[in-house]
C-alpha positions as CSV (number, residue, x, y, z in Angstrom):
1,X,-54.3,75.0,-18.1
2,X,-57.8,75.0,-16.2
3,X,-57.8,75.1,-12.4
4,X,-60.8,75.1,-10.4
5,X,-60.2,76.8,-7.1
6,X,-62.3,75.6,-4.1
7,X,-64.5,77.9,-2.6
8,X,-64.6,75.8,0.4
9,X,-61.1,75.8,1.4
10,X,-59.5,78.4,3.7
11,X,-59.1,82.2,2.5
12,X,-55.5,81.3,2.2
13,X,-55.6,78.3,0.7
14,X,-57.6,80.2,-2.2
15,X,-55.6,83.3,-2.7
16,X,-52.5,81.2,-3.3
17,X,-54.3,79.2,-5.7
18,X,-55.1,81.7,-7.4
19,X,-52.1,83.3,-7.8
20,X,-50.5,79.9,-8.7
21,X,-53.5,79.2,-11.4
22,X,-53.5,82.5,-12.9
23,X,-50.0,83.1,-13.4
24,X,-49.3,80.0,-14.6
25,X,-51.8,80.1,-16.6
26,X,-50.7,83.6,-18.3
27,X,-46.7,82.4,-18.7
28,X,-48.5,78.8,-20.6
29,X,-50.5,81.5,-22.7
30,X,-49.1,80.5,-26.3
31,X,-51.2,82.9,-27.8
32,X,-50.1,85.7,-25.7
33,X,-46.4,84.5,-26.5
34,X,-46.0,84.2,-29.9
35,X,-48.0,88.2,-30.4
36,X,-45.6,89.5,-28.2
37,X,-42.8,88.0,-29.8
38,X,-44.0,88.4,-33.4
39,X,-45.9,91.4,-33.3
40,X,-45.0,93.3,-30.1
41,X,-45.1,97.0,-31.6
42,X,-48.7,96.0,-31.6
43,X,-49.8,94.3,-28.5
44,X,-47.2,95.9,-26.2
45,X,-48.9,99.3,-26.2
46,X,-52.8,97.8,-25.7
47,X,-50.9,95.6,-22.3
48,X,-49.0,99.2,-21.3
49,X,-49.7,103.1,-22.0
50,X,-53.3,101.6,-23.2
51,X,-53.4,98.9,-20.3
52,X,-56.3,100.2,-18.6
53,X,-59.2,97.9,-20.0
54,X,-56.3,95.1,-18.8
55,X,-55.9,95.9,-15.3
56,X,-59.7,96.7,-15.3
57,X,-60.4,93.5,-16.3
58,X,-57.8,91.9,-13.3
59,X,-59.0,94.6,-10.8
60,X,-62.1,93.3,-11.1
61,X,-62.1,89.7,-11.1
62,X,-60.1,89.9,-7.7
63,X,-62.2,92.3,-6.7
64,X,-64.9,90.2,-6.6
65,X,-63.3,87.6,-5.6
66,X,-62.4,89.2,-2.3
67,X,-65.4,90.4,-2.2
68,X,-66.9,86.8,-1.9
69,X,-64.1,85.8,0.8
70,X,-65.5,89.2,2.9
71,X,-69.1,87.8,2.9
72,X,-68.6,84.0,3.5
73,X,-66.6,86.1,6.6
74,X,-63.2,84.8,5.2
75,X,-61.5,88.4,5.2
76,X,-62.0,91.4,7.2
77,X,-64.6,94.1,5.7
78,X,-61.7,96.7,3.6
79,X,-62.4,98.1,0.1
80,X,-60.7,95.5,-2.3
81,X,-60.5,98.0,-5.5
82,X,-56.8,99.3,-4.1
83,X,-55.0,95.9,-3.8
84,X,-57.2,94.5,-6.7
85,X,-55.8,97.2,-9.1
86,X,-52.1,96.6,-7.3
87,X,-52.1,92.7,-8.3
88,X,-53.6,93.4,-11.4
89,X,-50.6,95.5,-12.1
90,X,-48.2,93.5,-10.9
91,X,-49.3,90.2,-12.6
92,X,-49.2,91.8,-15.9
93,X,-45.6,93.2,-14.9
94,X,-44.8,89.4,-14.5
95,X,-46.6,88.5,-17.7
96,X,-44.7,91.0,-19.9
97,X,-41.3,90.7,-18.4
98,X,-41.2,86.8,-17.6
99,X,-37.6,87.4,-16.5
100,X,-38.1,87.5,-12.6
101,X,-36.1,86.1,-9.2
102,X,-40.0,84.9,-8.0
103,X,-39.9,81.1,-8.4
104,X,-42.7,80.8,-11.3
105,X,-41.6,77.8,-12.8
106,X,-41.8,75.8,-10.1
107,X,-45.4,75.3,-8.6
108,X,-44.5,74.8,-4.6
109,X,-42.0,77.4,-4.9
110,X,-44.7,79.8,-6.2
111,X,-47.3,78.7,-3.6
112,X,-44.6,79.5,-0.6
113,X,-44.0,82.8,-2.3
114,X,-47.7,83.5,-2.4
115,X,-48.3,82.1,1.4
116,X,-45.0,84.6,2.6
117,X,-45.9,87.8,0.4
118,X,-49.3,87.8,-1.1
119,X,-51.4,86.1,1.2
120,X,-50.2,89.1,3.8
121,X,-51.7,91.7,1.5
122,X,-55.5,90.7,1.8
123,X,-55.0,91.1,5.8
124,X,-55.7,87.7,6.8
């Protein structure tokens, strides 16, 4: 599933969207299913022990992303790399072990959880 997040909308309104788009769009990952339940002495170790290129890649992305929110003055100045790297980790947590009392199969429940516990973490 595609989202396109609008750049226009509110800082919050665009970190939940986020969150909503990219974990949803990781638990829809058929790919990413079927290797980790076909071959998962094979995958699990590049997405754990030898995760960093992973979480690199997630740090990054949001990252920059808050990056862009801090100079269209949408967040307060902070380095992003910290909370970057801890999302990064956790949404690959959720990835690998689906099994989880956060509401991700059910898109309003997931953006409520991201407005009462996520949103909060980029100091808005």
């Amino acid at each position: 599933m595609q989202r396109s997040i609008d750049s226009e909308a509110s800082a919050e309104d665009q970190i939940v969207e986020l969150f909503v788009a990219f974990l949803t769009g990781l638990r829809n990952n058929k790919l990413l299913d079927r290797l980790l339940t076909t071959e998962p002495e094979i995958v699990l170790p590049y997405l754990t022990v030898q995760g960093a290129p992973v979480i690199e890649l997630g740090r990054d992305y949001i990252a920059e992303f808050s990056t862009r929110l801090q100079r269209e003055g949408k967040l307060p100045e902070y380095d992003p790399l910290p909370l970057a790297e801890f999302l990064a980790r956790n949404a690959l947590s959720l990835a690998l072990t689906p099994q989880t009392v956060i509401p991700l199969d059910d898109e309003r429940a997931m953006r409520k959880f991201a407005r009462d516990h996520v949103v909060v973490s980029f100091r808005i």
